[in-house]
N, C-alpha and C positions, 0 to 999 in steps of 0.2 A: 733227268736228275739234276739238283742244283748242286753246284759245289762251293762250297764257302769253309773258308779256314778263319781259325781265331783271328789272322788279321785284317779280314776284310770289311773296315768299318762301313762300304755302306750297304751291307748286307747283313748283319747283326747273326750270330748266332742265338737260338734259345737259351733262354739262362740258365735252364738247365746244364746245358751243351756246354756251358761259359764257365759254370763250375767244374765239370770233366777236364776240361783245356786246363784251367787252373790246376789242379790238381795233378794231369800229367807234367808240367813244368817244375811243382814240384818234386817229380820223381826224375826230372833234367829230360824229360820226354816232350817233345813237340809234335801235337795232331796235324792231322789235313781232316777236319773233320768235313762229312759229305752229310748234307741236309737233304731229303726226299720229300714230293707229297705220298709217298705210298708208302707204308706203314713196316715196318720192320720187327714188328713184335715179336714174331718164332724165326726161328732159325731158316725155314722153309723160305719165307718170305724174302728176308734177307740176302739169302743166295739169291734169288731170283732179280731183284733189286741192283744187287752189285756183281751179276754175274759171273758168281764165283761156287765149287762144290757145296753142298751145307756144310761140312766136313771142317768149310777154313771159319765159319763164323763160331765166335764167342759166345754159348750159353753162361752169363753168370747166376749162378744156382746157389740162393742162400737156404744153408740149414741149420738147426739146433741140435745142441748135445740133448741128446736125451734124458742125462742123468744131470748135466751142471748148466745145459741151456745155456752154453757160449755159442758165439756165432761161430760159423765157419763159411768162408766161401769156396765154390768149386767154379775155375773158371775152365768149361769143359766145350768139348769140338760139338760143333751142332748137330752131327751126326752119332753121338752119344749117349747113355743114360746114364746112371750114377748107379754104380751097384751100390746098394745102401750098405749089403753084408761083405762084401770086398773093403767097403773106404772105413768101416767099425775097425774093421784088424789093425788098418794103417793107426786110425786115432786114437784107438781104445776103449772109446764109448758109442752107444748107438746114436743114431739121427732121427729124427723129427723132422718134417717141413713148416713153417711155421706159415701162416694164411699172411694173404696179400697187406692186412694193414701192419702189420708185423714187421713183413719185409720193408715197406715203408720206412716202418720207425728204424731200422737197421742202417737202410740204405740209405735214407734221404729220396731215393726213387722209387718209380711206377714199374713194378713186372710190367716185359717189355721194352725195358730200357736203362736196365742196372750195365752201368760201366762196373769193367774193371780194378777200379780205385774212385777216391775222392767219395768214400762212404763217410756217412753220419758219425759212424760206430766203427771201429778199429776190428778187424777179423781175422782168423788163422786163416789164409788163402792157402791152397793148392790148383795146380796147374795139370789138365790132363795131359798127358806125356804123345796122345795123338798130335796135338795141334801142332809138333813138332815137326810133321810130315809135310806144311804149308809154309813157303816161303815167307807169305802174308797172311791176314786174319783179321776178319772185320769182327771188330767188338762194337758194344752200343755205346753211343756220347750221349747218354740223360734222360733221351727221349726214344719212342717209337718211329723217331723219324728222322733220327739223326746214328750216326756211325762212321769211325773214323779207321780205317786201314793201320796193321803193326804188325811188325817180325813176330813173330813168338819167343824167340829167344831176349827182345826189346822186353819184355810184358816177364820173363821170368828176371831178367837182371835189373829191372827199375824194381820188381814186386819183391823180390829175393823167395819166392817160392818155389817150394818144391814139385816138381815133377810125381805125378804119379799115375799108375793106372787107374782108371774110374770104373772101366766096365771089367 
């Protein structure tokens, strides 16, 4: 695995990756992002990658209100699923998943490599209350091939999200 951070000009992050970094600085948050050739798209993979439980890696999971079609994000433990009829009660209205070009136009990114922030589109984020259980937590930096390490407690205090159960 390669490791390259935002500052290592001569190793260039993807530009994708370049907007993530951006965007956590805006939240006063500084990556180590870790660049791979081996793909990180599911969670499975990820852990395997950064050998660590699927448990600490970041699924960000975009959905729609069902009734008013606002975005929402779930930023949830890899080792979880979204109870759709558990997170209705927390929000009030049902979800929707919306198809990959969708998410796209939401995110600015490829399912696969949806960071935690530095979206296109402004979203109600919550934070699954497991990932709390991990010191650390690799979320995605823009691509399927990039990923950068954070507290989970860093990622609720830059995002000011709430905590919740997902499953």
């Amino acid at each position: 695995m390669d490791m390259l951070s935002q500052d290592n000009a001569s190793s260039p992050l993807p530009e994708r990756a370049r907007t993530v970094v951006a965007a956590a600085a805006r939240l006063g948050l500084t990556l180590d992002v870790h660049t791979t050739t081996q793909t990180t798209r599911t969670a499975e993979e990820a852990a395997v990658v950064h050998g660590v439980a699927v448990g600490a890696i970041v699924k960000s999971l975009i959905f729609e209100g069902a009734e008013t079609g606002k975005p929402y994000l779930f930023l949830v433990s890899g080792q979880n699923r979204v109870n759709e009829t558990g997170v209705t009660a927390i929000l009030g209205e049902g979800l929707k998943r919306p198809n990959a070009a969708r998410v796209r136009e939401l995110t600015g990114f490829a399912i696969g490599g949806i960071p935690p922030f530095g979206h296109a589109t402004d979203m109600a984020t919550y934070i699954d209350q497991d990932l709390m259980a991990f010191d650390v937590v690799w979320a995605a930096a823009g691509t399927p091939f990039a990923n950068f390490p954070i507290a989970p407690q860093d990622l609720v205090q830059a995002l000011k999200a709430p905590l919740i159960a997902v499953t």
